[in-house]
C-alpha distance (Angstrom), angle and dihedral (degrees) to the residues before:
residue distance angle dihedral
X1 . . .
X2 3.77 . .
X3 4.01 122.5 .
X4 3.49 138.6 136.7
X5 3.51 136.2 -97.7
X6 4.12 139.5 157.8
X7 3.39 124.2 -113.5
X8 3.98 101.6 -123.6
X9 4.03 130.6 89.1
X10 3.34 105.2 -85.3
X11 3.79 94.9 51.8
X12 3.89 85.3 51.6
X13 3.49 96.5 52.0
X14 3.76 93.0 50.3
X15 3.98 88.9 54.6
X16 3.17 86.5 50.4
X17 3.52 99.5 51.0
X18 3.65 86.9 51.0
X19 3.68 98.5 48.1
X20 4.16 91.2 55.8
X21 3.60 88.4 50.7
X22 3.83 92.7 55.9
X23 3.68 95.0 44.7
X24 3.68 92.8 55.3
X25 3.64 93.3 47.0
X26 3.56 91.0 55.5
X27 3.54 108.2 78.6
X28 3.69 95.9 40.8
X29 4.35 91.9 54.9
X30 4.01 87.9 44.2
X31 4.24 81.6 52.7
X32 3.53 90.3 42.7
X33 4.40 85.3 44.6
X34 3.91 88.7 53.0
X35 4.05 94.2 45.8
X36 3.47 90.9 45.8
X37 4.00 90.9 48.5
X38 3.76 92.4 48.5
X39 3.69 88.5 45.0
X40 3.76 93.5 51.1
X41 3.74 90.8 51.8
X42 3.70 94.1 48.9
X43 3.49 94.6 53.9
X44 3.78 97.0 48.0
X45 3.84 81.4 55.4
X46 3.59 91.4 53.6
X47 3.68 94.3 45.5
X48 4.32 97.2 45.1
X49 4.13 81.4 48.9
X50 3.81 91.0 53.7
X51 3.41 97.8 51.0
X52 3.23 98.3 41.7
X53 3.73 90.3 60.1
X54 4.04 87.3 36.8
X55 3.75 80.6 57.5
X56 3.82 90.9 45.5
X57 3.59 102.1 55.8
X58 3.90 98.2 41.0
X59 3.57 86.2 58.0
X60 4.14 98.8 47.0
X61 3.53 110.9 128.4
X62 4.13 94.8 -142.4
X63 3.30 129.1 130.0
X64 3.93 100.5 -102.5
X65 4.53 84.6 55.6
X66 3.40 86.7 56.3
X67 3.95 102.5 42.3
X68 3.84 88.6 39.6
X69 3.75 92.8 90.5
X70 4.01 87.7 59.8
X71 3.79 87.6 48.9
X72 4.18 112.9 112.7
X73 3.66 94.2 -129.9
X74 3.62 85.5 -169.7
X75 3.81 85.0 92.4
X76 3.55 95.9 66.6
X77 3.84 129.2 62.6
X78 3.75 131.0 156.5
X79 3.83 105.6 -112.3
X80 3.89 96.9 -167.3
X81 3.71 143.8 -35.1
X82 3.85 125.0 -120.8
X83 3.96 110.8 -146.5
X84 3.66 134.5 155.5
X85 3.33 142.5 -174.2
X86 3.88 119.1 -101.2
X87 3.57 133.0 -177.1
X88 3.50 121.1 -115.7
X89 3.74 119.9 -171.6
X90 3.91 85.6 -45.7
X91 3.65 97.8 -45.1
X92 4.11 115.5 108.2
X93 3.90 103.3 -129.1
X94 3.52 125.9 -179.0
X95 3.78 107.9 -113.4
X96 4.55 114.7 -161.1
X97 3.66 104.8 -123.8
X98 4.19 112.1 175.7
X99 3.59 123.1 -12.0
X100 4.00 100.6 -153.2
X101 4.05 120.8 -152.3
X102 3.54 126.6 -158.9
X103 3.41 105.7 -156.1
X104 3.79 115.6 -174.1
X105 3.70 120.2 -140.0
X106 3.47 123.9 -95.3
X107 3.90 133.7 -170.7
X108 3.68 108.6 -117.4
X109 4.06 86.4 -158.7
X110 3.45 95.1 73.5
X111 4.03 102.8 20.7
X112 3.63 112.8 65.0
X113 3.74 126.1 -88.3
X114 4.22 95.6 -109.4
X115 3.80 94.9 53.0
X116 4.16 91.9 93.5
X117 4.15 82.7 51.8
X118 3.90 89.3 48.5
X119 3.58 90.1 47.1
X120 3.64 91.9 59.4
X121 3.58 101.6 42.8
X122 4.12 83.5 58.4
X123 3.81 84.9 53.9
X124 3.79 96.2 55.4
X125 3.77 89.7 38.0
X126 4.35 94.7 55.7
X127 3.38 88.5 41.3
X128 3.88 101.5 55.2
X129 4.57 79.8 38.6
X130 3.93 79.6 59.6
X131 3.84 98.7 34.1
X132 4.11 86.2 55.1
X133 3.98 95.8 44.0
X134 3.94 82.8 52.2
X135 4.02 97.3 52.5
X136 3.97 80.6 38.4
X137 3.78 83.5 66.1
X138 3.39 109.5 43.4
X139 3.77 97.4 41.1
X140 3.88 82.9 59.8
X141 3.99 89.7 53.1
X142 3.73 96.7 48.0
X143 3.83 87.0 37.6
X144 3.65 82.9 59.3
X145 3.89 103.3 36.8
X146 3.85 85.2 44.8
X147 4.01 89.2 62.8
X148 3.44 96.6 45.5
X149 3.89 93.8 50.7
X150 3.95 86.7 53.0
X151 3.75 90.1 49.1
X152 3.57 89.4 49.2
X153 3.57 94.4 46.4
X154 3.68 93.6 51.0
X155 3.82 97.4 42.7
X156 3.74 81.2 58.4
X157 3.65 111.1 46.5
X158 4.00 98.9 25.9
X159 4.14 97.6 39.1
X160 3.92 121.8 6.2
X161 4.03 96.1 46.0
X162 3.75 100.3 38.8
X163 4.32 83.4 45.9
X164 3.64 91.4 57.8
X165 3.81 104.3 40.5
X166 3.39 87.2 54.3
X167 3.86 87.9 45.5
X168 3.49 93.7 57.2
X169 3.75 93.6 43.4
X170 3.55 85.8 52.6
X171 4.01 95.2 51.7
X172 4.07 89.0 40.4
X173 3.85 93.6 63.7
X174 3.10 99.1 42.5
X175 3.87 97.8 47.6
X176 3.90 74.5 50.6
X177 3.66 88.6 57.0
X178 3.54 95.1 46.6
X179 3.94 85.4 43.9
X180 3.90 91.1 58.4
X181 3.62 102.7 35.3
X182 4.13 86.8 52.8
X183 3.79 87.0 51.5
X184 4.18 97.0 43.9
X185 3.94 84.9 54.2
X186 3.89 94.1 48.8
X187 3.86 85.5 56.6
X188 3.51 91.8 44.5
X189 3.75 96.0 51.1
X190 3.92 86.5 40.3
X191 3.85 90.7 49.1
X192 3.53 87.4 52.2
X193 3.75 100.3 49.5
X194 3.38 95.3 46.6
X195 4.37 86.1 48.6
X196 3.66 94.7 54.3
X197 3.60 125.8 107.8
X198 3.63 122.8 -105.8
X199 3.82 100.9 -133.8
């Protein structure tokens, strides 16, 4: 990482300053990095799991599947969905609360007898639809926090804090420098003086 800096104290100290910070930041984004990793992984798990039983019980072979098609689906609409927002290793993910059906009423006289079972199965199949758009979600925000902790991390420990330590090595010697070459001219001038003629 290139930037500029003078060579005096109070440029120094400000590296410095800058520098500590970094360093103690450090191990609390590579924590954050490793929660967010495991936190990644866990919800991929989640989400591979929830399809496959999405997957599972679209393709049951029962009788409600297979009467489903015959089902007024009129009768069923999604009144509102609960959500909140959680916090997950830092991050702000949404999190599905309640999915809430309002179901309309139907007279089982004239509708047939497996239309309350049908009804249900569409409940448990909207609510895993809205349960995988949700994980959907916040695997793309941790996906996303995840690769800006790593970018953080290594702007930090393979750019930033090898830039300023040699920055301040840089400013040290030659404030040395300076430091010598000030005192090799005092003893000059001194040597002199003390060389001179007394007329």
């Amino acid at each position: 990482m290139a930037f500029s800096f003078q060579y005096n104290k109070a440029s120094l100290f400000q590296i410095q300053k800058q520098l500590d910070i970094r360093i103690k930041a450090l191990p609390v984004l590579k924590n954050k990095e490793m929660a967010l990793r495991l936190e990644v992984k866990k919800s991929k798990l989640k989400l591979e799991t929830l399809l496959l039983e999405f997957k599972i019980a679209l393709s049951k072979e029962d009788d409600i599947t297979l009467l489903c098609s015959e089902l007024d689906t009129s009768l069923i609409t999604v009144d509102y969905v609960e959500s909140q927002i959680i916090s997950v290793a830092g991050v702000k993910v949404p999190d599905l609360g309640k999915v809430v059906f309002n179901i309309k009423t139907f007279n089982l006289f004239i509708h047939p007898y497996w239309f309350a079972a049908g009804i249900k199965y569409l409940e448990e199949i909207i609510t895993m639809k809205f349960r995988i758009e949700f994980l959907n979600r916040r695997l793309a925000i941790l996906e996303k926090a995840r690769r800006k902790t790593t970018q953080k991390v290594n702007l930090y420990e393979k750019n930033q804090i090898p830039a300023f330590n040699l920055a301040i090595l840089k400013i040290k010697r030659f404030l040395e420098d300076e430091e010598n070459l000030s005192k090799s001219a005092q003893k000059i001038l001194k040597s002199k003086t003390e060389n001179k003629p007394i007329s």
